[in-house]
Residue, then its C-alpha position, 0 to 999 in steps of 0.5 A: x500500500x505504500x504506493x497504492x497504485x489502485x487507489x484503495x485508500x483514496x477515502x483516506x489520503x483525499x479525507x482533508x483534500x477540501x479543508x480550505x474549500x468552502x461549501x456549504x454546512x447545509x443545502x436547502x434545494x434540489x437546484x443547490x444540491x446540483x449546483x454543488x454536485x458541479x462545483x464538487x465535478x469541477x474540482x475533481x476536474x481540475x486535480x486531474x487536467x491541471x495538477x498532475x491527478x492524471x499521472x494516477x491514470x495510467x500505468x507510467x515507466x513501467x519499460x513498456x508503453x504505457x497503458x491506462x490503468x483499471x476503470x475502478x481506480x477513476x471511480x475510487x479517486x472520485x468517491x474517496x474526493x466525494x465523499x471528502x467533499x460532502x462529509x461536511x454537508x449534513x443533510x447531503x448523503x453521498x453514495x457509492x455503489x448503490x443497488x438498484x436491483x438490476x446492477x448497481x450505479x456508479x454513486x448517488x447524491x441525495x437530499x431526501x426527495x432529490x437523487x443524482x445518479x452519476x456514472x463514469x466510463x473510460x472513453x476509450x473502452x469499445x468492448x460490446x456490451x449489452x443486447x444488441x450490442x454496444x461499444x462499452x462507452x455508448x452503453x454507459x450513457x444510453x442503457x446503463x444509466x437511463x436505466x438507473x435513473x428510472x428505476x431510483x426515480x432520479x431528479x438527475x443524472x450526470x454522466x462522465x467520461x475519462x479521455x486518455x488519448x487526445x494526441x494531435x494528428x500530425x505528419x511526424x505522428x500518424x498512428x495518433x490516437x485521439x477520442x474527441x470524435x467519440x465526445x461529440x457522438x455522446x454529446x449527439x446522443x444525450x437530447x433524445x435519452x433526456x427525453x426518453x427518461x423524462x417520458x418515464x420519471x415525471x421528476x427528472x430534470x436534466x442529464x447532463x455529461x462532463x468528459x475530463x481530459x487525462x491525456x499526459x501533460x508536459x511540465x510548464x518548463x516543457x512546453 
């Protein structure tokens, strides 16, 4: 555990991660509670794109090129962040790995009656899933979730994908790997699963997608 490569004591070492953030000691409204849930993504965000969080997300200097590392180890950073960030809530209950009944979603923010569902997905994950068929990142948002948020009568749900590849194409780089064009085929999808849940759960609001870039980064005196 010294190095904790995959990020099993993510609850431990994130526990004071947000002692000089402020937050609220108490949210009143479903609209504050997504408010927050933003805020709380945004900060996740940033410690992944812009302080080097990316590093935890691949496997580094192994002699080999490097790889991804397991899709848990996204979720575990998230929920060890998470739940750092709203202990201090009172009456906000962060959730992860909540039984539907039919599987399990990723984690759940509540204030009694307000849900959000969230589900994270690597971008690059295509295997096939599902009947018929779908590429494991398309699966995420138009079954997996849906379904999650039908079932927990969710007020909303938020979807996030990890980018590993996002490498310019170039005449020096022609075997470059870059995912983007799968951010905009999500981003396509996602009026007509709203509306598609929202004819299901009168309560649901929004569903929303965030995709957090964690292609490797030079260093400022690199770049």
């Amino acid at each position: 555990f010294e190095k904790d490569f995959l990020a099993f004591l993510a609850f431990k070492n994130f526990a004071d991660y947000f002692n000089n953030e402020t937050k609220p000691n108490q949210i009143s409204t479903c609209e504050e509670l997504l408010s927050n849930t933003e805020r709380f993504i945004l900060l996740f965000r940033k410690r992944l794109e812009d302080k080097g969080g990316w590093k935890d997300m691949w496997v580094l200097g192994t002699g080999k090129k490097d790889k991804p590392r397991k899709e848990a180890v996204f979720g575990r950073i998230f929920g060890g962040m998470g739940e750092a960030y709203f202990d201090q809530v009172k009456n906000v209950l962060f959730d992860y790995e909540v039984g539907t009944g039919t599987g399990f979603v990723d984690f759940r923010v509540s204030l009694p009656p307000c849900k959000i569902n969230i589900e994270l997905k690597w971008l690059y994950r295509t295997n096939p899933t599902g009947t018929p068929p779908l590429k494991a990142y398309l699966h995420g948002i138009k079954r997996q979730l849906p379904k999650y948020i039908t079932i927990n009568e969710a007020h909303y749900g938020i979807y996030i994908t990890g980018q590993h590849f996002n490498e310019p194409a170039n005449l020096k780089n022609k075997g470059a790997k870059n995912h983007s064009a799968r951010v905009a085929e999500i981003k396509k999808e996602i009026p007509e699963i709203e509306k598609d849940i929202k004819s299901k759960v009168p309560e649901f609001k929004k569903l929303l997608y965030e995709n957090i870039d964690l292609s490797p980064k030079l260093s400022p005196s690199k770049i």
